[in-house]
Structures are given as C-alpha cells and as structure tokens.
LOVO-677338 format. One record per residue (C-alpha): chain; x, y, z. Coordinates in Angstrom, 1 decimal, padded with zeros to 4 digits. Layout:
N
marti A&X X&Y Y&Z Z
...
//
This chain:
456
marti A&X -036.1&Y 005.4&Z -011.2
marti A&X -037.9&Y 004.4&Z -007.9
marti A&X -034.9&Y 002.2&Z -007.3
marti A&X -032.5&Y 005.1&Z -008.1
marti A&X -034.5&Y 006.8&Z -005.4
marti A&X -034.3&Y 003.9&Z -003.1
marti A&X -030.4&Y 003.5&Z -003.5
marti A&X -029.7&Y 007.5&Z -002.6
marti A&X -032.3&Y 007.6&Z 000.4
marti A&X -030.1&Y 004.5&Z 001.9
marti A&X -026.9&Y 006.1&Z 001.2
marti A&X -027.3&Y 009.8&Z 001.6
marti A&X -030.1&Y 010.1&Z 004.0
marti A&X -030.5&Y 007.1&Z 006.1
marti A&X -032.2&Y 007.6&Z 009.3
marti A&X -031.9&Y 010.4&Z 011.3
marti A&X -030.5&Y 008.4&Z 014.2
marti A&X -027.3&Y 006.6&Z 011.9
marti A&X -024.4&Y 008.7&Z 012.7
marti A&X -023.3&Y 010.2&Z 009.3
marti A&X -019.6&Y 008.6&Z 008.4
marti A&X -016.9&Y 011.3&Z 007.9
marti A&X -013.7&Y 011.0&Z 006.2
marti A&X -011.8&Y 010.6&Z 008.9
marti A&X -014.2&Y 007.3&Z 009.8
marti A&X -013.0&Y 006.0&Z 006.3
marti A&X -010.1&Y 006.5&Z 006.7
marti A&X -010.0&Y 004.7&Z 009.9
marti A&X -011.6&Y 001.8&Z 008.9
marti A&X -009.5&Y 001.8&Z 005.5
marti A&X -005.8&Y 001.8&Z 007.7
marti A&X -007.4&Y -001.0&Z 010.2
marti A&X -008.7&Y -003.2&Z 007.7
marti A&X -006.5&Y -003.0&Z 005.3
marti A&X -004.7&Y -006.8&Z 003.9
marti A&X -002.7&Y -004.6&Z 001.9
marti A&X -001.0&Y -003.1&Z 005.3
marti A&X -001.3&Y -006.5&Z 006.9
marti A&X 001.1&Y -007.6&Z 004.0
marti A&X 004.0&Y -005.7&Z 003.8
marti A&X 004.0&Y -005.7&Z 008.0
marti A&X 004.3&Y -009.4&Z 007.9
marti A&X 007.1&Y -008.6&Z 004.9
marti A&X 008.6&Y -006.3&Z 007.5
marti A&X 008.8&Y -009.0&Z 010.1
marti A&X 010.4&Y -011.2&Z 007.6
marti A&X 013.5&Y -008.5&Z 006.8
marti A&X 013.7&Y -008.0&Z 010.6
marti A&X 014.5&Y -011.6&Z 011.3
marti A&X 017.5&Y -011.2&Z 008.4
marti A&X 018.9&Y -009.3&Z 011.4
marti A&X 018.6&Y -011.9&Z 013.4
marti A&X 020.1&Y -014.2&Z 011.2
marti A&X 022.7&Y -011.9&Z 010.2
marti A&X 023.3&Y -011.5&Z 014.2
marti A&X 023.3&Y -015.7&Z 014.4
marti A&X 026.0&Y -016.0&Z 012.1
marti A&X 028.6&Y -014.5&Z 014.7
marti A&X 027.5&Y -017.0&Z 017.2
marti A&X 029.2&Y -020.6&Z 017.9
marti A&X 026.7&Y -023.5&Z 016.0
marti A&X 027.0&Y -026.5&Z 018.2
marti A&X 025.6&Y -029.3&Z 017.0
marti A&X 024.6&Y -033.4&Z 018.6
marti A&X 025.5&Y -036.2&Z 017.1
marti A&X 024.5&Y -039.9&Z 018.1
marti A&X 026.2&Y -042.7&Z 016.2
marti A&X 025.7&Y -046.4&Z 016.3
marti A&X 027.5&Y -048.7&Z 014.1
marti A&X 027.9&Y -052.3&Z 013.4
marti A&X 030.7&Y -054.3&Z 012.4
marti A&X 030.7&Y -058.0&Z 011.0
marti A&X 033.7&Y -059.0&Z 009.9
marti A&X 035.7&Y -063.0&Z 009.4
marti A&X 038.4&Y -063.2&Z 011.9
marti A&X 041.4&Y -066.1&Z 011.9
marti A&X 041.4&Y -068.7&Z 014.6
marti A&X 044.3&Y -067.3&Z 017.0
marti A&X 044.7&Y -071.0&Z 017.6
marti A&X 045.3&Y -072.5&Z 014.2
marti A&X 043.9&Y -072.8&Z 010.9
marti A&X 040.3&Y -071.3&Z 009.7
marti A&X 038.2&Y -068.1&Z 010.8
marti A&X 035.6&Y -067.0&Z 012.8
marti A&X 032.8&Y -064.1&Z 012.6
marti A&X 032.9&Y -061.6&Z 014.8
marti A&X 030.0&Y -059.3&Z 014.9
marti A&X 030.3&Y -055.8&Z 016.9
marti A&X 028.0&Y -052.8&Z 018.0
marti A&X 029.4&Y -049.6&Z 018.9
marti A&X 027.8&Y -046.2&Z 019.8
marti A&X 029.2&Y -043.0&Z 020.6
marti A&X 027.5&Y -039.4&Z 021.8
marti A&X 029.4&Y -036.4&Z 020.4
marti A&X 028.7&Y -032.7&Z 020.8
marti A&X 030.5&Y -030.2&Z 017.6
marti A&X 030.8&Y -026.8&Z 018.0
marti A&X 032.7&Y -024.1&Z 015.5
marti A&X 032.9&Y -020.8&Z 015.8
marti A&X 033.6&Y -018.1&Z 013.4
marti A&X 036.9&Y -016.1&Z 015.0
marti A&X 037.2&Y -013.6&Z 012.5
marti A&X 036.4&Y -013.1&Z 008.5
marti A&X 037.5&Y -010.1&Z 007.8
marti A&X 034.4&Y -008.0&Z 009.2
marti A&X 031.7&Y -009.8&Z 006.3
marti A&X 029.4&Y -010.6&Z 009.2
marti A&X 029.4&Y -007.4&Z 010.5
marti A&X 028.6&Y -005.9&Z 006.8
marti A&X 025.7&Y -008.2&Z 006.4
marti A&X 024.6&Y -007.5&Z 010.1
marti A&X 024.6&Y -003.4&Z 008.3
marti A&X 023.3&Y -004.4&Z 005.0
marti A&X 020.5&Y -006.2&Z 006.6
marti A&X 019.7&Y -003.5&Z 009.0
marti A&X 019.9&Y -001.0&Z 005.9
marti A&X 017.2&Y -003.3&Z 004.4
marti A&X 014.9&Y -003.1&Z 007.3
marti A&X 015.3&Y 000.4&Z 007.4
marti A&X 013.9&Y 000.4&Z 003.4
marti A&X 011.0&Y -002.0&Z 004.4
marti A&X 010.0&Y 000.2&Z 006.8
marti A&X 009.7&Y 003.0&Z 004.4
marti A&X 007.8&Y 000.4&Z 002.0
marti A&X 005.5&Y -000.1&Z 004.9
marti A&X 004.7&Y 004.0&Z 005.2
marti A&X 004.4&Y 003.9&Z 000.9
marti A&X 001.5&Y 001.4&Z 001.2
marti A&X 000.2&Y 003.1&Z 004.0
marti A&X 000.0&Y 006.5&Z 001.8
marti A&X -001.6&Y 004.1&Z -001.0
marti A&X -004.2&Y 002.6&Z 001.2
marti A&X -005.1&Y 006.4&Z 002.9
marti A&X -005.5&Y 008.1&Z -000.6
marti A&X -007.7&Y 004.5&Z -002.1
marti A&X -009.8&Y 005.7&Z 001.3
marti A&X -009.8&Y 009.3&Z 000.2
marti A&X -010.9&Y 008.5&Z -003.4
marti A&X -013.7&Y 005.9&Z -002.5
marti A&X -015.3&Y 008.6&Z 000.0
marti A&X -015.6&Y 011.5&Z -002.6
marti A&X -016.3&Y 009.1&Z -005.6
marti A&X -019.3&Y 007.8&Z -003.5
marti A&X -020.3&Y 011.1&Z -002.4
marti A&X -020.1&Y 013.2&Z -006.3
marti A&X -022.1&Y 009.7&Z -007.7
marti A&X -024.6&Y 010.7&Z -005.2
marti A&X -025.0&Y 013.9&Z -006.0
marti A&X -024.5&Y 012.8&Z -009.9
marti A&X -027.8&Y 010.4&Z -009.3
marti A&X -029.5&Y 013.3&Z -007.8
marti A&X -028.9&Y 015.9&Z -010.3
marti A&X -029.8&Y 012.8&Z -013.4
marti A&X -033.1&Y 012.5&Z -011.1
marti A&X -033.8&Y 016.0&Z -011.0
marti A&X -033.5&Y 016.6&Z -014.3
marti A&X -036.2&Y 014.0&Z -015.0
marti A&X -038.4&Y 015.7&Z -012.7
marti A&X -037.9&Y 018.9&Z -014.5
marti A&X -037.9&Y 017.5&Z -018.2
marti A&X -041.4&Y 015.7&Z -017.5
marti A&X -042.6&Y 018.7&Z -016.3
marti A&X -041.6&Y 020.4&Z -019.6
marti A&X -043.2&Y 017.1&Z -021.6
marti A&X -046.6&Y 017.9&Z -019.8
marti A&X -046.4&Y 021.5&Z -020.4
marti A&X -045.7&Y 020.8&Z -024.4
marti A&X -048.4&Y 018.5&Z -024.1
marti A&X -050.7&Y 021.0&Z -023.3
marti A&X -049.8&Y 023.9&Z -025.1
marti A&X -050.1&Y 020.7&Z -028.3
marti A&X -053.4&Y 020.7&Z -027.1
marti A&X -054.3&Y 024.4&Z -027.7
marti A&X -052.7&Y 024.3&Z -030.8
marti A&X -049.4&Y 026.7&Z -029.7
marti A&X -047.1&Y 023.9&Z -030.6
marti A&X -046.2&Y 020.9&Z -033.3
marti A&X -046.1&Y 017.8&Z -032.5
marti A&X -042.5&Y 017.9&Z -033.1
marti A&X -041.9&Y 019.9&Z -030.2
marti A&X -043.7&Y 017.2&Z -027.9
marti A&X -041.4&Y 014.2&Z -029.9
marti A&X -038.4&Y 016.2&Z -028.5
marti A&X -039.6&Y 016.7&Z -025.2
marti A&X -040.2&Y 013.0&Z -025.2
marti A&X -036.4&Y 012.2&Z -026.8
marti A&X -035.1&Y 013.8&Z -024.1
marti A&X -036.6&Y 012.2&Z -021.0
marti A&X -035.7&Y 008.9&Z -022.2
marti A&X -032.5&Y 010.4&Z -022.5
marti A&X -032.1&Y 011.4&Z -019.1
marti A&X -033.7&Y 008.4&Z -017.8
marti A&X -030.8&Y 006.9&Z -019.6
marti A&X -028.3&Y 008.8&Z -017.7
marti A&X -030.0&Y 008.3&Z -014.2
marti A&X -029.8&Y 004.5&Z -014.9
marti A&X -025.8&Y 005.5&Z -016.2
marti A&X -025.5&Y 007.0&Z -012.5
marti A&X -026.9&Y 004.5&Z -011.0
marti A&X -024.3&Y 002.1&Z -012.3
marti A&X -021.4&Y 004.8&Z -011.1
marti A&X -022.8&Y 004.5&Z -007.7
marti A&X -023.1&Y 000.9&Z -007.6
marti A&X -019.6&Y 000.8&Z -008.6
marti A&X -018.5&Y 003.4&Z -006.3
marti A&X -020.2&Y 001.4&Z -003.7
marti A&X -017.9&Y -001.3&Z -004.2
marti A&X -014.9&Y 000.1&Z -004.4
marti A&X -015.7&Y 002.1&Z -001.0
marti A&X -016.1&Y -001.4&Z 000.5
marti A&X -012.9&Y -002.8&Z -001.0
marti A&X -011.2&Y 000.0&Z 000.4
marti A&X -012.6&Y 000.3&Z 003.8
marti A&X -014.2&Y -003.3&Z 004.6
marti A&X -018.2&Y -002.3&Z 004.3
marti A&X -020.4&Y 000.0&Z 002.5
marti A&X -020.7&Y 003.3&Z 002.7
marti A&X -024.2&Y 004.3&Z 004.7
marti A&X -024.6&Y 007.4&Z 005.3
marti A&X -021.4&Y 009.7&Z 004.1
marti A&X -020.9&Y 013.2&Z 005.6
marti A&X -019.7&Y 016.2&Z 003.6
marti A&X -015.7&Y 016.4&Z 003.7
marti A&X -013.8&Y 018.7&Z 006.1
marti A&X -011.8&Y 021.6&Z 005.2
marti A&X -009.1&Y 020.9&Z 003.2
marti A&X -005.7&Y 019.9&Z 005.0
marti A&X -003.4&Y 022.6&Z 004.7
marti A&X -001.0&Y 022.9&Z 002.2
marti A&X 002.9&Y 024.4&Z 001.8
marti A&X 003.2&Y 028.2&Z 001.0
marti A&X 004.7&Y 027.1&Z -002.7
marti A&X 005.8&Y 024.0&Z -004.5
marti A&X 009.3&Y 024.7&Z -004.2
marti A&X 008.8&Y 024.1&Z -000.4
marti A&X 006.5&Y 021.1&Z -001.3
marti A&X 009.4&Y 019.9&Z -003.2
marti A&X 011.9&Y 020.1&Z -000.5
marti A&X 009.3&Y 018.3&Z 002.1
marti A&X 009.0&Y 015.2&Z -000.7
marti A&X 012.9&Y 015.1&Z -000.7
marti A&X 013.2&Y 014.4&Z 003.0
marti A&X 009.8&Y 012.7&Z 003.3
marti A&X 008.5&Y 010.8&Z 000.8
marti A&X 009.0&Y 007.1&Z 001.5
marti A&X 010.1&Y 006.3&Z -002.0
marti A&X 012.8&Y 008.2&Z -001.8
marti A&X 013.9&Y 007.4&Z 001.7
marti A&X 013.5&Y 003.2&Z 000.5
marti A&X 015.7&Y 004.1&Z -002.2
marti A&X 018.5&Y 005.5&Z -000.1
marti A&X 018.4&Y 002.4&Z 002.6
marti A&X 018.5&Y 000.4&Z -000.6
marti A&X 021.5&Y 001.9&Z -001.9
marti A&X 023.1&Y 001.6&Z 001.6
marti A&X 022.4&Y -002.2&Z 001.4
marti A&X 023.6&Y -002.6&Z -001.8
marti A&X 027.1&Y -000.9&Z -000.7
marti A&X 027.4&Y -003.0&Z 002.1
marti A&X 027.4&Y -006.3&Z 000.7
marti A&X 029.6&Y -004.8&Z -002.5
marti A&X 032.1&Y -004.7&Z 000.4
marti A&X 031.1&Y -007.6&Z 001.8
marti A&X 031.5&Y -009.6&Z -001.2
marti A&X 035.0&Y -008.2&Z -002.2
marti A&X 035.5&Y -010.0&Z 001.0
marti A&X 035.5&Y -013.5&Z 000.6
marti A&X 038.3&Y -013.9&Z -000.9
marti A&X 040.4&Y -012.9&Z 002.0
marti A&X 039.4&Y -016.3&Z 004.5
marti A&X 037.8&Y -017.1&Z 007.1
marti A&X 039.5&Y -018.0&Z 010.9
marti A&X 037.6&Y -020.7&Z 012.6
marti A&X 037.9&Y -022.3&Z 016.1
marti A&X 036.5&Y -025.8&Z 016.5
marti A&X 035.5&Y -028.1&Z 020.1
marti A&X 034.7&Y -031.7&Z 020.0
marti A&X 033.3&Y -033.6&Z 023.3
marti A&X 032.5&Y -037.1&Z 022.7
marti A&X 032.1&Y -040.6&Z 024.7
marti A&X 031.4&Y -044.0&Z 023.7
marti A&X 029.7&Y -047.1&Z 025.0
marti A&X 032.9&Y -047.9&Z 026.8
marti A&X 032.1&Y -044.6&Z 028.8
marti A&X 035.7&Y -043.5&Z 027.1
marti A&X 035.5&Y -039.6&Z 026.3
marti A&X 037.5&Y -038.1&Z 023.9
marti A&X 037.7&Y -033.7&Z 023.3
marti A&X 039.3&Y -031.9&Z 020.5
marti A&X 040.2&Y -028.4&Z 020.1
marti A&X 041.4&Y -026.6&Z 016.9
marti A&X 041.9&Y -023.2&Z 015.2
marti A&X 042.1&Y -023.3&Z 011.5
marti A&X 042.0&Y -020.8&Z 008.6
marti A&X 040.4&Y -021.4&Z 005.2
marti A&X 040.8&Y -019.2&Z 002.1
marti A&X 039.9&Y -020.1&Z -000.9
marti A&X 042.0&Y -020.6&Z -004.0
marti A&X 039.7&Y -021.6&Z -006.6
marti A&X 036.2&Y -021.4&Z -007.0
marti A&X 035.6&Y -022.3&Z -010.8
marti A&X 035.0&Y -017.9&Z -011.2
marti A&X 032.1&Y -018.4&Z -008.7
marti A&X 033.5&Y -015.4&Z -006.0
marti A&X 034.8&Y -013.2&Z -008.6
marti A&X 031.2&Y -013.4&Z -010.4
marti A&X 029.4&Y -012.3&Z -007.1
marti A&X 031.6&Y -009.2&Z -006.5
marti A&X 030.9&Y -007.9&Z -010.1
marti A&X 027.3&Y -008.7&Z -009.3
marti A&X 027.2&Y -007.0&Z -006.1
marti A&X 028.8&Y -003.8&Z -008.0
marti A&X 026.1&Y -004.5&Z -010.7
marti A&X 023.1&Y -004.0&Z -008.0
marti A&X 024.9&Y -001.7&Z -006.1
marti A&X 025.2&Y 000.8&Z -009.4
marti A&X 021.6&Y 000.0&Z -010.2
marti A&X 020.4&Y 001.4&Z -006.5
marti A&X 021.8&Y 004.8&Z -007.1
marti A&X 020.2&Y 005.4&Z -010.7
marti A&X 016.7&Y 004.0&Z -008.8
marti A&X 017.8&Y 006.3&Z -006.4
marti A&X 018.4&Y 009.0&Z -008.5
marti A&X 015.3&Y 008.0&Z -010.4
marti A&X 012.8&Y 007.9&Z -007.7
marti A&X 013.6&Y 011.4&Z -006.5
marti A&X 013.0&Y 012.5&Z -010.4
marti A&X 009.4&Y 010.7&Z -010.3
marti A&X 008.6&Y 011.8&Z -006.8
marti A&X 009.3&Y 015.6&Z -007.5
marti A&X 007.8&Y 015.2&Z -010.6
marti A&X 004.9&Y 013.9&Z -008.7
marti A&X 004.4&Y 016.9&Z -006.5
marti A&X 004.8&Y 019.2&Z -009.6
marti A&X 001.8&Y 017.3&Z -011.5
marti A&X -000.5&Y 017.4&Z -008.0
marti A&X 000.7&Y 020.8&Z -007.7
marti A&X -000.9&Y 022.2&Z -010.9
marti A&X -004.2&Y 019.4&Z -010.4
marti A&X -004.9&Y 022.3&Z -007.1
marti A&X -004.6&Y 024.9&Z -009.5
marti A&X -006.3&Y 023.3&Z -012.2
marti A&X -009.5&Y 022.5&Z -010.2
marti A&X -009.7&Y 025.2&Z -008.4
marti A&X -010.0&Y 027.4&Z -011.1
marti A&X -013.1&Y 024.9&Z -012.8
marti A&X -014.7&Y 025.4&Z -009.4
marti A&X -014.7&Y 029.1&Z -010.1
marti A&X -015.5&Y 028.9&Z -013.2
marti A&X -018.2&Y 026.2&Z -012.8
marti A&X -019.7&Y 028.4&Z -009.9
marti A&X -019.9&Y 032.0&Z -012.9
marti A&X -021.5&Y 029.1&Z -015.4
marti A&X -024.1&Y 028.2&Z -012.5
marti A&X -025.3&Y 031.1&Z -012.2
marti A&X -025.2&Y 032.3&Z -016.4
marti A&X -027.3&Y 029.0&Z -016.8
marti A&X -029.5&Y 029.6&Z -014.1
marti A&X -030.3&Y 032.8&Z -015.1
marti A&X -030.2&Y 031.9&Z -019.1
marti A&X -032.7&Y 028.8&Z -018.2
marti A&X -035.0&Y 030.9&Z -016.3
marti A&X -035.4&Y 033.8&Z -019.1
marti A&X -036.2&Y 031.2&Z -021.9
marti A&X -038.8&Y 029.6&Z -019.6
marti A&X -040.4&Y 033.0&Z -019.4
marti A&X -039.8&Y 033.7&Z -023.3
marti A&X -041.0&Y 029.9&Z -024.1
marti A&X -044.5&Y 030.9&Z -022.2
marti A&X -045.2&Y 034.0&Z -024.3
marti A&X -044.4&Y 032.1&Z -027.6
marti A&X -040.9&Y 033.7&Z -027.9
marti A&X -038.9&Y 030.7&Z -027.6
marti A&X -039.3&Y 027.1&Z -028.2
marti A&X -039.3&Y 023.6&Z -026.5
marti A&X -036.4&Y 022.7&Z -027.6
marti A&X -034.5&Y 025.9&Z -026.3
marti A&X -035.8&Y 025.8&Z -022.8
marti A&X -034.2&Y 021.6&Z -023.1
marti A&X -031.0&Y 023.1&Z -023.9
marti A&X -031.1&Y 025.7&Z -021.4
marti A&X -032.2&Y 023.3&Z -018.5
marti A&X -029.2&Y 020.5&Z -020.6
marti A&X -026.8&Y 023.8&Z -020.2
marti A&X -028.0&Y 024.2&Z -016.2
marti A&X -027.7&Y 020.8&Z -015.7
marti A&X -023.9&Y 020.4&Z -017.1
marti A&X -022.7&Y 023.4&Z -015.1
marti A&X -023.7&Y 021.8&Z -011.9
marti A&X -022.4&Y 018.2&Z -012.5
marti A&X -019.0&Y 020.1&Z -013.6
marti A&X -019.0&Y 021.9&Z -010.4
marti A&X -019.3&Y 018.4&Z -008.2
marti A&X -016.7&Y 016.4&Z -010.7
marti A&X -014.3&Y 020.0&Z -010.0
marti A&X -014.5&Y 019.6&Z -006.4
marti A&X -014.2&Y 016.1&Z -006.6
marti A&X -010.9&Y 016.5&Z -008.3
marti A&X -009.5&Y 019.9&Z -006.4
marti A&X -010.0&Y 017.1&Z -002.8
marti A&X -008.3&Y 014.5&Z -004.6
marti A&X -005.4&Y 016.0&Z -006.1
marti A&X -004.7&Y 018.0&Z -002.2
marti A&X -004.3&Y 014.4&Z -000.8
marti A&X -003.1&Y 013.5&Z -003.8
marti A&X 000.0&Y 016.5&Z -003.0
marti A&X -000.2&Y 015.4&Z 000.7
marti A&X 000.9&Y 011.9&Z -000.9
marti A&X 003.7&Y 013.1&Z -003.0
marti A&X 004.9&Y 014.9&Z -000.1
marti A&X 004.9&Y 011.6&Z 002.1
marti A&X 002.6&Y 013.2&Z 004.4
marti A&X -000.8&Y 011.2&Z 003.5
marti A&X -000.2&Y 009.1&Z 007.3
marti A&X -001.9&Y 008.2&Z 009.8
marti A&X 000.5&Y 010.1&Z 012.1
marti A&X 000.2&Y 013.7&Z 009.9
marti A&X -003.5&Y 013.4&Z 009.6
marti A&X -004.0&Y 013.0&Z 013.5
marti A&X -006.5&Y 010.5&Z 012.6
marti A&X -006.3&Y 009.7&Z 016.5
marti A&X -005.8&Y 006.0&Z 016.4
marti A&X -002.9&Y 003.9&Z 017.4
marti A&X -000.6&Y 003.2&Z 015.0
marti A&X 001.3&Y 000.1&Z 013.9
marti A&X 005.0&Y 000.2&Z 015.7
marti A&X 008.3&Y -001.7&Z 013.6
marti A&X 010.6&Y -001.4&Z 016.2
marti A&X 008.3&Y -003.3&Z 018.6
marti A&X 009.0&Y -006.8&Z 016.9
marti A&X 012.6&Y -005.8&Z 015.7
marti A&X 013.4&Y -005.2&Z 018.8
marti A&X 012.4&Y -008.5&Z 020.1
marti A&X 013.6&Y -010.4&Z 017.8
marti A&X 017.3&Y -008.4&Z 016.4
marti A&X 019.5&Y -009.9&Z 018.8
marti A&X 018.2&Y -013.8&Z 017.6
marti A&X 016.8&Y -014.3&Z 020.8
marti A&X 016.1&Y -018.2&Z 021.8
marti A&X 013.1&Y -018.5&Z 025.3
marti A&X 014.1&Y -015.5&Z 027.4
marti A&X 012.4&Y -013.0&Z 028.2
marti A&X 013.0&Y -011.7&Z 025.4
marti A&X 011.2&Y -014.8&Z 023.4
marti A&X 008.0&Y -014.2&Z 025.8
marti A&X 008.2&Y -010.7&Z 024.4
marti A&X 008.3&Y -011.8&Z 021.3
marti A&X 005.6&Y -014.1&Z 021.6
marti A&X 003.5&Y -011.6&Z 023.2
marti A&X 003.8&Y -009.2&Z 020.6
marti A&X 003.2&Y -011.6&Z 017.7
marti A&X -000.1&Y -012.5&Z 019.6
marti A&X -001.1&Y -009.1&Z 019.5
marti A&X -000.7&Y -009.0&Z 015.7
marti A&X -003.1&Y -011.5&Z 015.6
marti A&X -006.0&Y -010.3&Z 013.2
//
C-alpha cells in the first residue's frame, strides 16, 4: 500500500512549487505532439501536390535527347571489283516538346476533382484533430477519477483496520465471536485487493496519458467548467450537419467522384496535340519540326468503356457514404446527447446516495457500539458509503466525457473552438505554394521555407 501512497503523492500532490497541469495543458501538448496529426498533414501535402500535377498536365513537356550512333557497314570498290568497310560515328542533340491544345476540358476536371480532394483531406485533417483532442480529454479525467479511485480503495483500508482493531477488542471483552473478527479480516484483504486493482488502473491510465500527450501526467488540476453546450439537440443536430468534418469529407468526396465521372466519359472524344522539334548534328546541320495532330481512340480492347462504368460505380458509392455519414454523425450527437442526460442524472442521484450512506454508516457505528448491530453491518454500511462515492467520480467522469464527446459529434472539439490559444496548423500555406507546380521561383523558396518550418 505504501507504494500506492507513493504513486498518488507524485501524481496528485507533487510539490507545492510544480505548477498543477490543466486540461487545457493536455490538450496542448496532445495537438503539438501528436504523430497522428503529423500524418494525415504530410497526407495532406501529398493530395495538394495532385493539384500540381493536375495543373502540370496543361503545360508543354519538353524533353533533351542526345544520340550517338555507329555505323559499320561493307561498301563496293567504286573502282572495280570487291568491297571495303566503312565504319561511321554520328551524333545529334535534339530538344521535343508537345503540348496538349485541347482534350475536351479532362484536364480541367481533374484540376476540379483533385482540388475537390484536397478540400476532403482537409476535413480528414480537422476529423483526426477532433480524435486526438477527445484521446487528450479522456486520458486527463481517466488519470484524474483513478486517483481519486486509489484514494477512496486507500481510505477504506484505513477505515476497515480501524474496524478490525475495534472487533479485536470488543473479542477481547467477550462482546463479540470470533467470527465477527474473521470478517473484519476478509474484508481488509479485500480492499487491499482492490487498492492494488486501482493501482493497476492508474498505472494504465498513466500510460495512456503519455501516449496521448507525449509525457506523464504530474500533477493534474481539477477540470474547468464545462464548455457550453446548444439550447437542444435539434440545434446540435443542425450544427453537426454543417460542421462535422465527416460529413463535409464526404461531400468534397462526392464532388471528386463526379468530376472524374465526367472526366472519364471524356476520353473517348480525343485529344488535339501540337508538337516542336529542334535538333543539330555533328555536321552543325539543324533541322525543326512543327505539327498539330489529333488522336482519338478507336479501340481499346473495352479498357475506356470499363473506366467510365467504374467512375459511375465510385461516384454512386460517394453519395450512399455521403448519405451514410450524415446518418452516423446525427446519430452520433443523439447518443452523446442522452450520455449528458444520463450522467447527469447519476451525479444527482450519486450525490442523495452520499449522503443516505453517510448518514446510514454513521447510525450503525453508533448502534454497533451499544451492541445493537453487528461487525458485519457497520462493513456493509462503510462497503455501501464507499460505492456511492466511487459512483459519484465514475458519473462525473462520464457526464465530462460525453460533453466533449457532443462537442465532437458537433465538429467543434478544435483547437480553434476551444480557444486553446496556440497557433494552429495552416493547409493553405503549402497549397498555396505548391498548386500552381511551381519549379525555383520565388515561389519554390517559399515553398522550401515552409516545408522547413514543418520540420519536427
């Protein structure tokens, strides 16, 4: 137990001059070290540069080409019979470039579709955001009710060894059986079971505070006042319709997948190309070509027709997620909804039972002293006491969670909406850089700034 001890002194009151850590410090540290975050931005960056390759595609390729060749070859005597070899090396620098003229606007859908994309990313990037701030939000109040847990099991050691001495003596007068000592004794050993059982839960708790916010927890401070909270859950519903990141993915997802539908049903209608060719050989002899031509294609082997049924396929399939996410989200704030109710009402309830036990526990004690009751009722009393007040931190443990857990389903549970006062990550700092396929200007030095600052 004297570790038990140890482990709460270090985590719930370290020294006076260690500045407590609030939520709001968790949640901090939990947004800034988050791999999780770091992730999906670097997946972010990845969709942006579909942009710029989108962007590339309307652009003239031009491409160098150095050739040598050699030639060996039997030649006939130009002055009578029998042959000669004749051996020659020839080189020749060439520049290519083509240059899509027109295709029917594909380019332009995939520049939309790819854009759409980022757009969905984005909101990704916000969903894991919400994940990583509610992980934070858990870990504090699951360290915080396994210390109070651990204090109550520790307590009620105290108290039940007090009891066991008391039954001890009154053995010793003769006011007692040794059966009522026996069950005195059960029950410490039971509730030394259950401090070493909290014990574990803080341990664990412990950990999973560190995995979600990079360290341990030292010294926790109680919560704030709640965040508030919409008038009803109709208007909660209506905020998670606009809000919530899943849904919002969703709907840039659908908007990709009608793009490239279109895009797709496309192909088949050609491409217009112009072409320039600059080339000189060792001779110093240049040659330059120019040409226009236009390409359609006839026959594929069913290849095109195949990816326009498949781009219908996935297109149909992002309006029933669509559809589907906004069922699970509202659903979402509906279940969170009734968790607030649900734990409120245990709080209320566990605060009445507090006070019954309390009082019940007290009046046995008195009866147990005059003979009226015995040691085993003033166990069950104190075992009564003792479950009211560990219902009342579990209930106010769960009424914390489930208000970030509505703030979640509302797509509220931000950085930005919690005015955590920290800067925040900014998308459209490397899309911008980097959207119009930028090669070294100065838009590549921004971009090379900005990915510096990424740096971890």
């Amino acid at each position: 137990m004297a570790a038990g001890i140890a482990l709460v002194a270090g985590l719930g009151m370290a020294a006076p001059q260690a500045a407590a850590q609030t939520l709001t410090d968790t949640l901090i540290a939990a947004y800034r070290t988050s791999n999780l975050i770091g992730q999906n931005r670097a997946v972010l960056r990845a969709a942006d540069e579909d942009v710029a390759q989108a962007v590339s595609a309307l652009r003239p390729v031009v491409n160098f080409v150095a050739r040598a060749e050699g030639v060996s070859a039997e030649q006939s005597l130009p002055s009578g019979p029998g042959t000669t070899r004749v051996e020659n090396l020839t080189a020749q620098l060439a520049l290519s470039a083509e240059l899509t003229v027109f295709d029917f606007g594909r380019n332009r859908l995939a520049i939309g579709a790819a854009e759409a994309q980022v757009l969905a990313t984005r909101a990704a990037l916000v969903g894991v955001e919400q994940q990583v701030l509610f992980n934070a939000v858990a870990a504090f109040m699951d360290v915080r009710a396994a210390i109070s847990r651990l204090e109550l099991r520790e307590a009620n050691v105290r108290l039940i060894g007090q009891e066991l001495q008391a039954a001890r003596d009154r053995f010793e007068v003769g006011e007692i059986t040794r059966t009522d000592v026996s069950i005195a004794e059960a029950r410490l050993a039971g509730a030394r079971s259950q401090v070493a059982a909290a014990q574990g839960d803080l341990a664990v708790a412990r950990e999973a505070y560190r995995a979600a916010t990079g360290d341990y927890p030292v010294r926790l401070a109680p919560p704030p006042a709640l965040p508030a909270l919409p008038a009803s859950l109709e208007a909660a519903q209506g905020v998670a319709r606009d809000r919530h990141p899943a849904i919002r993915r969703a709907q840039f997802e659908v908007t990709a997948a009608d793009l490239n539908a279109e895009r797709t049903a496309a192909i088949g209608r050609g491409t217009v190309s112009g072409t320039l060719n600059l080339s000189i050989d060792d001779d110093r002899r240049d040659r330059s070509s120019v040409g226009l031509s236009y390409s359609r294609p006839v026959y594929t082997g069913g290849r095109n027709p195949s990816l326009s049924r498949q781009a219908i396929a996935q297109r149909d399939a992002a309006r029933s997620n669509l559809h589907q996410t906004a069922v699970e989200v509202i659903e979402q704030v509906g279940r969170s909804w009734s968790n607030i109710a649900v734990s409120r009402a245990q709080i209320q309830a566990s605060a009445s039972q507090i006070e019954a036990a309390q009082t019940a526990f007290e009046g046995i004690s008195q009866e147990a002293e005059l003979g009226a009751r015995t040691t085993l009722d003033v166990l069950n009393a104190e075992q009564e006491l003792l479950d009211a007040r560990v219902g009342r931190v579990d209930a106010e443990t769960a009424r914390t969670l489930a208000v970030y857990g509505l703030l979640s389903s509302m797509g509220l549970l931000t950085v930005e909406h919690l005015d955590l006062g920290i800067p925040v990550y900014d998308p459209e700092a490397y899309y911008n850089a980097v959207r119009n396929a930028p090669l070294r200007s100065p838009q590549g030095e921004q971009l090379d700034r900005i990915l510096q600052r990424m740096q971890p």
